[in-house]
CHARMM-style PDB file with segment names, atoms N, HN, CA, C and O in Angstrom:
ATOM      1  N   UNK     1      97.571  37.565  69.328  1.00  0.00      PROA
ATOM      2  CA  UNK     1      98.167  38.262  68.177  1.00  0.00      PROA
ATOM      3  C   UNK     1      99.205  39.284  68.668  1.00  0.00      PROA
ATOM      4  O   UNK     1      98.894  40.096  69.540  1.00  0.00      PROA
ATOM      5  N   UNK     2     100.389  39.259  68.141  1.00  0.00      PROA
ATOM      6  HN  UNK     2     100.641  38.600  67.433  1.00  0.00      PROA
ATOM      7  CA  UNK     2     101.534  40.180  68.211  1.00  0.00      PROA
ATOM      8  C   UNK     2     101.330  41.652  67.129  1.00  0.00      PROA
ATOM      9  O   UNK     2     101.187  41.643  65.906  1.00  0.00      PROA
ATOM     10  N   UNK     3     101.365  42.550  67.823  1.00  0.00      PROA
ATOM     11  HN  UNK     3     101.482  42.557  68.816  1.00  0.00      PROA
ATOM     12  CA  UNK     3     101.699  43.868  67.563  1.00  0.00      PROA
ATOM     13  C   UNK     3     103.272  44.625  67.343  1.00  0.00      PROA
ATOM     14  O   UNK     3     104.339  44.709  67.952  1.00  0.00      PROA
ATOM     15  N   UNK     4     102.604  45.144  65.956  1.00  0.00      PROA
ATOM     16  HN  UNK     4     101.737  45.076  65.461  1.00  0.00      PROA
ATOM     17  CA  UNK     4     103.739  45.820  65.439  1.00  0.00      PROA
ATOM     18  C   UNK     4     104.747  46.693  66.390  1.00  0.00      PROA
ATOM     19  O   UNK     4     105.961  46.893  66.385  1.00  0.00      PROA
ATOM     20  N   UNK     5     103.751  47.078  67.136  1.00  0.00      PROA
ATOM     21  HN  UNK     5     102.764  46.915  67.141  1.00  0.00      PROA
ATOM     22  CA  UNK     5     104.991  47.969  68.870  1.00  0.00      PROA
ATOM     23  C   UNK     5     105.385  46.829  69.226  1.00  0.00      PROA
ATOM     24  O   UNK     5     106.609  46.746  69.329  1.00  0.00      PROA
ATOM     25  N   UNK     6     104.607  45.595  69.533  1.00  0.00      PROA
ATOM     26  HN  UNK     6     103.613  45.663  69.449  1.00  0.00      PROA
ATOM     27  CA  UNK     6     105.637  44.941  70.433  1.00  0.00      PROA
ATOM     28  C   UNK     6     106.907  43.823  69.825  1.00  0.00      PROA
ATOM     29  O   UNK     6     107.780  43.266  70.491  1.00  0.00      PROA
ATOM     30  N   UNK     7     106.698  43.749  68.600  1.00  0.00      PROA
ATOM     31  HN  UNK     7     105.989  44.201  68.058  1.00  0.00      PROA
ATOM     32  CA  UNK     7     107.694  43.856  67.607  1.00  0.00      PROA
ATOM     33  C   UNK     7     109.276  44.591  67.636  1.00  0.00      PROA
ATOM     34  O   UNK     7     110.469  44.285  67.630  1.00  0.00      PROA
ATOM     35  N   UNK     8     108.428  45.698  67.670  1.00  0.00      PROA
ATOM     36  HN  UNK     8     107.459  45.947  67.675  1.00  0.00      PROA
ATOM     37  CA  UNK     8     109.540  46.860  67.563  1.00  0.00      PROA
ATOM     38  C   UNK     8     110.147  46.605  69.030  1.00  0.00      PROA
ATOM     39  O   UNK     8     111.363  46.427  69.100  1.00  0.00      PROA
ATOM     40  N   UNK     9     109.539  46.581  69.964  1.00  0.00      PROA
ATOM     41  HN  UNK     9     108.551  46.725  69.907  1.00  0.00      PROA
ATOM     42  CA  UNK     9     110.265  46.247  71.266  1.00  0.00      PROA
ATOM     43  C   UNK     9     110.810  45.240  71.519  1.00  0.00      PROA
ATOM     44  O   UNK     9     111.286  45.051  72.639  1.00  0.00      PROA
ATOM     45  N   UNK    10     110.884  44.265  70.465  1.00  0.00      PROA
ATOM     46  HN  UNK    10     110.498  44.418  69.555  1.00  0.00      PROA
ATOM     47  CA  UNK    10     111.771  42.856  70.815  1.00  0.00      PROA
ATOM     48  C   UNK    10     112.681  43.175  70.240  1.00  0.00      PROA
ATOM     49  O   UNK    10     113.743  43.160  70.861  1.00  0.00      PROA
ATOM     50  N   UNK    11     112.689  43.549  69.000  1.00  0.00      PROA
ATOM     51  HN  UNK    11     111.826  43.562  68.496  1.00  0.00      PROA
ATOM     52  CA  UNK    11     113.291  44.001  68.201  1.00  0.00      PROA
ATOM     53  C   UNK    11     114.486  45.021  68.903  1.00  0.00      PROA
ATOM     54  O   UNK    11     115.639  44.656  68.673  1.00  0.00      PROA
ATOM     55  N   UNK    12     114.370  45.925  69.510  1.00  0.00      PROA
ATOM     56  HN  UNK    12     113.434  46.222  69.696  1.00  0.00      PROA
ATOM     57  CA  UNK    12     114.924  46.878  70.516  1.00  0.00      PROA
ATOM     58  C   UNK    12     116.105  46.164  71.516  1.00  0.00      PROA
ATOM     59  O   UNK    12     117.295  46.388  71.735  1.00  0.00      PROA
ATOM     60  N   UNK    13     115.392  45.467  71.856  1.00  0.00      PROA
ATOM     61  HN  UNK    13     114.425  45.286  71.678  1.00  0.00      PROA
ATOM     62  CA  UNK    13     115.699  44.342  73.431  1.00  0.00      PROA
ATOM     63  C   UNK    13     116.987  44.001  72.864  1.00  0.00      PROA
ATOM     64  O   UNK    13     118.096  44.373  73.246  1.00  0.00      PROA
ATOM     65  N   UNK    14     116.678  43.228  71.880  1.00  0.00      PROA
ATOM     66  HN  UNK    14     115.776  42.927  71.569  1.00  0.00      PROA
ATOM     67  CA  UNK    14     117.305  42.300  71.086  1.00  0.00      PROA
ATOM     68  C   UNK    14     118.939  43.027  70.543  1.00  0.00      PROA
ATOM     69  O   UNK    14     120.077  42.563  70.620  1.00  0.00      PROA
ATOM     70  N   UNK    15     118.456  44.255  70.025  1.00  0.00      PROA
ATOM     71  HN  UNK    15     117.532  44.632  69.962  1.00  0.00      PROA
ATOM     72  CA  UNK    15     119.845  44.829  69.821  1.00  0.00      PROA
ATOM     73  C   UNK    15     120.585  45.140  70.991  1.00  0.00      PROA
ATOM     74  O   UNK    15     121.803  45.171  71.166  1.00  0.00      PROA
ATOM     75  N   UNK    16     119.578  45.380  71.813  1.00  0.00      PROA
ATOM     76  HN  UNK    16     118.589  45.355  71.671  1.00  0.00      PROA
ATOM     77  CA  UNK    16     120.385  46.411  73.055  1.00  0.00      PROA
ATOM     78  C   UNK    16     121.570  44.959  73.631  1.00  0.00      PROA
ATOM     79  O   UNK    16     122.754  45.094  73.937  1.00  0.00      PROA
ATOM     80  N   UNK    17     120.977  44.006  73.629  1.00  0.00      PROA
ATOM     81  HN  UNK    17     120.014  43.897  73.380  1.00  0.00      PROA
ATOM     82  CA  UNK    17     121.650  42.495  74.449  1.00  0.00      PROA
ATOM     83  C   UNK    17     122.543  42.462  73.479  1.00  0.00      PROA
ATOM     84  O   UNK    17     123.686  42.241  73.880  1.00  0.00      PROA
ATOM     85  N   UNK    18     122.363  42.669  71.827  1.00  0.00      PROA
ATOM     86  HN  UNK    18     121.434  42.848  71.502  1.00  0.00      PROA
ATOM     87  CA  UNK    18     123.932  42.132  71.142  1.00  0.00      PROA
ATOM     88  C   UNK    18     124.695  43.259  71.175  1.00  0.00      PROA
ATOM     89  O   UNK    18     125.876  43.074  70.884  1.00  0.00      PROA
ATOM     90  N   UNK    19     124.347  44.450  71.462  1.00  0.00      PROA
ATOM     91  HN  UNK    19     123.387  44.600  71.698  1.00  0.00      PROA
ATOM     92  CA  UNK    19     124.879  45.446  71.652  1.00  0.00      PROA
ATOM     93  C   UNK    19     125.786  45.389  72.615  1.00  0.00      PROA
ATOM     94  O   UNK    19     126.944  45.793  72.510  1.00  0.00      PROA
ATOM     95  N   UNK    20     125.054  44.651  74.036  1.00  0.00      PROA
ATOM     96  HN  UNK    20     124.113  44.323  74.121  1.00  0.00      PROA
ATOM     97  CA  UNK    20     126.064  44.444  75.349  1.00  0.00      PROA
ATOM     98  C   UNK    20     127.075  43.415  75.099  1.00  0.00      PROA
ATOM     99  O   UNK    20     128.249  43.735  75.285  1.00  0.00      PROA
ATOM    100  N   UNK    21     126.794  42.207  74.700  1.00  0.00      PROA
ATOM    101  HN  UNK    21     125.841  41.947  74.549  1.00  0.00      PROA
ATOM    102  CA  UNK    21     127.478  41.306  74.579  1.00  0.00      PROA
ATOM    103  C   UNK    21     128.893  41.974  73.630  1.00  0.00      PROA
ATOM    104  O   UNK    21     129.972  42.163  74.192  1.00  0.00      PROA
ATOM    105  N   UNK    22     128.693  42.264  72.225  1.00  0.00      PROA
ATOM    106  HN  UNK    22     127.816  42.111  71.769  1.00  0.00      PROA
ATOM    107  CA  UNK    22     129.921  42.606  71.681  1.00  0.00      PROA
ATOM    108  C   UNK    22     130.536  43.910  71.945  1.00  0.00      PROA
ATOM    109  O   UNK    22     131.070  44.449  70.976  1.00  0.00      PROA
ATOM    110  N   UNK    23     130.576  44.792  73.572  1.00  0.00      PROA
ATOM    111  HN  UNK    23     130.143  44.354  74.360  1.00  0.00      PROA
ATOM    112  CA  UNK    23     131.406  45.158  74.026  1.00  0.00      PROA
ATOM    113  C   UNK    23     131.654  44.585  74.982  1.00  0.00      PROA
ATOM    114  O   UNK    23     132.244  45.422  75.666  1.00  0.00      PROA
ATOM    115  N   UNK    24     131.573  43.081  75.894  1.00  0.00      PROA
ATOM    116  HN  UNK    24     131.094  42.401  75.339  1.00  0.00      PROA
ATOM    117  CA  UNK    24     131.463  42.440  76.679  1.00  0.00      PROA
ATOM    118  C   UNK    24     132.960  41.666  75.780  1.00  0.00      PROA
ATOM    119  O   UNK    24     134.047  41.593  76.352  1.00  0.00      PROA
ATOM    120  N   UNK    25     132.738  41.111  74.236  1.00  0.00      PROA
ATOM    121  HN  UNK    25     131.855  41.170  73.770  1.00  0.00      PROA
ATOM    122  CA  UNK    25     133.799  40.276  73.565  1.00  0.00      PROA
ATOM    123  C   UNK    25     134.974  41.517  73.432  1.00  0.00      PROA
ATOM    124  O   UNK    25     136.152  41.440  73.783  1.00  0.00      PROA
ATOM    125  N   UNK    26     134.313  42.619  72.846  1.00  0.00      PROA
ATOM    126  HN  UNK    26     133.356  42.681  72.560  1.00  0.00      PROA
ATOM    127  CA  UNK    26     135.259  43.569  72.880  1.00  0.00      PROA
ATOM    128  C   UNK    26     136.471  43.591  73.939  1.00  0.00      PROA
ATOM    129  O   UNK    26     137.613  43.210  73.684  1.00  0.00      PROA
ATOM    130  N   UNK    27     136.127  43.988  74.897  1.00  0.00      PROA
ATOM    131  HN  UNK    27     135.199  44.298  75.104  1.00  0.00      PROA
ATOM    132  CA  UNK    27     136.755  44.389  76.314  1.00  0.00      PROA
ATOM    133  C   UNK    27     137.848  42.691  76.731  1.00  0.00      PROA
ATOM    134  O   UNK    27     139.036  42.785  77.039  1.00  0.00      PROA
ATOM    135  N   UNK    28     137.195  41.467  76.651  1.00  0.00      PROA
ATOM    136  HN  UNK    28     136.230  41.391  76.401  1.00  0.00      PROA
ATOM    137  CA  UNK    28     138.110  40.464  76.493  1.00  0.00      PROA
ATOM    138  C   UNK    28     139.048  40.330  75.742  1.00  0.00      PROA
ATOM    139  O   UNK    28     140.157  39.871  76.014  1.00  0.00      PROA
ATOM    140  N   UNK    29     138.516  40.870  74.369  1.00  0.00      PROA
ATOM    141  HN  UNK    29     137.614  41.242  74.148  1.00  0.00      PROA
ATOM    142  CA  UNK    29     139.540  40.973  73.411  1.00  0.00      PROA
ATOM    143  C   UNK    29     140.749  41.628  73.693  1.00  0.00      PROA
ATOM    144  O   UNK    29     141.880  41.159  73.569  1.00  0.00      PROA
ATOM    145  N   UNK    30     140.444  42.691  74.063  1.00  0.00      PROA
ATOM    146  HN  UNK    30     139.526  43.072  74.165  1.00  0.00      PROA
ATOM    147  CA  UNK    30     141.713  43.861  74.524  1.00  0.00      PROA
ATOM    148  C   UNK    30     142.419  43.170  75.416  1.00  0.00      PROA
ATOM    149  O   UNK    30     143.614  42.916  75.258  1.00  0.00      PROA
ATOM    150  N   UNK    31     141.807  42.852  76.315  1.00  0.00      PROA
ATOM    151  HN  UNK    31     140.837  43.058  76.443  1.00  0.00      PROA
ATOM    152  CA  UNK    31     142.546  41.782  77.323  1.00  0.00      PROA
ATOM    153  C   UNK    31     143.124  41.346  77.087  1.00  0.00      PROA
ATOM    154  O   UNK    31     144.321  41.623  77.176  1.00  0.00      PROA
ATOM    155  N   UNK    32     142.678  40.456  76.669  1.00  0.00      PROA
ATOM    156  HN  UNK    32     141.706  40.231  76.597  1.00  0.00      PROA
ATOM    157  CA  UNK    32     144.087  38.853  75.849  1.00  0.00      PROA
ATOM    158  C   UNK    32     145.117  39.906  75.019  1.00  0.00      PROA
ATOM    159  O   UNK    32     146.295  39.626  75.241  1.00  0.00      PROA
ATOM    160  N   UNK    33     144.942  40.983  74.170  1.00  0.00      PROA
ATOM    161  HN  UNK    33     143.986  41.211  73.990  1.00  0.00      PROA
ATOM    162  CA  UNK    33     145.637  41.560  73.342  1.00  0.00      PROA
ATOM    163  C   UNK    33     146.784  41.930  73.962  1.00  0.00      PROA
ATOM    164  O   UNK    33     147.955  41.709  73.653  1.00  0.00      PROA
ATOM    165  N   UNK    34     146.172  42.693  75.141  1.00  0.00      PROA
ATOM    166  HN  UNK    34     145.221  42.873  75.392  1.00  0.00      PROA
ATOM    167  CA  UNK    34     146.822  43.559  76.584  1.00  0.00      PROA
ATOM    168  C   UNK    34     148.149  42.494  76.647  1.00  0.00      PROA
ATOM    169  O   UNK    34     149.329  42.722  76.382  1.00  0.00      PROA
ATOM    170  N   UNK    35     147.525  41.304  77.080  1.00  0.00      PROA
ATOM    171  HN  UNK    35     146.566  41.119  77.296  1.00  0.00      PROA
ATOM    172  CA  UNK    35     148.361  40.195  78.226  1.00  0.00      PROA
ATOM    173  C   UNK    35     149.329  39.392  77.001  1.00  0.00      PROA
ATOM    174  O   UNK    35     150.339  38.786  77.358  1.00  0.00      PROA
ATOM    175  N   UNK    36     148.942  39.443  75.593  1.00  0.00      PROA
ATOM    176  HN  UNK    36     148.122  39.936  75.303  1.00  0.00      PROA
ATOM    177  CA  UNK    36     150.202  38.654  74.968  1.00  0.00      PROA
ATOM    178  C   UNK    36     151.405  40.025  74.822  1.00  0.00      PROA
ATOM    179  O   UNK    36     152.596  39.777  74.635  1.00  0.00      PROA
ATOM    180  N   UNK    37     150.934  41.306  74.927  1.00  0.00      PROA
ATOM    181  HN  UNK    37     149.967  41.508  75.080  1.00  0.00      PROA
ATOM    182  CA  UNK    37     152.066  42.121  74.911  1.00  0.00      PROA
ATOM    183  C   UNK    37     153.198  42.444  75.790  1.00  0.00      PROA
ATOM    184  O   UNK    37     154.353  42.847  75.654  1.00  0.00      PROA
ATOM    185  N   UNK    38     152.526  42.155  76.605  1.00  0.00      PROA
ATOM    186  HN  UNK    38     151.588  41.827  76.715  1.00  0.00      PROA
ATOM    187  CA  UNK    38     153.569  42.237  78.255  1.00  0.00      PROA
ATOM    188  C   UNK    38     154.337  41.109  77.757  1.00  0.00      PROA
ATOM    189  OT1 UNK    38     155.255  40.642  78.431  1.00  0.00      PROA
TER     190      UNK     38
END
């Protein structure tokens, strides 16, 4: 049986990783943005 803490801690995990990822797309983004301006 799963617990409501450990819930909350996937739950946690879970943001923290989409959290990384969409400043991971972010930062590419700028990139490409960067490189069609030159």
């Amino acid at each position: 049986m799963v617990t409501a803490e450990q819930i909350d801690d996937i739950k946690k995990r879970i943001a923290d990783l989409e959290g990384f990822l969409s400043i991971q797309e972010k930062k590419e983004f700028v990139a490409a943005e960067e490189l069609k301006t030159q």
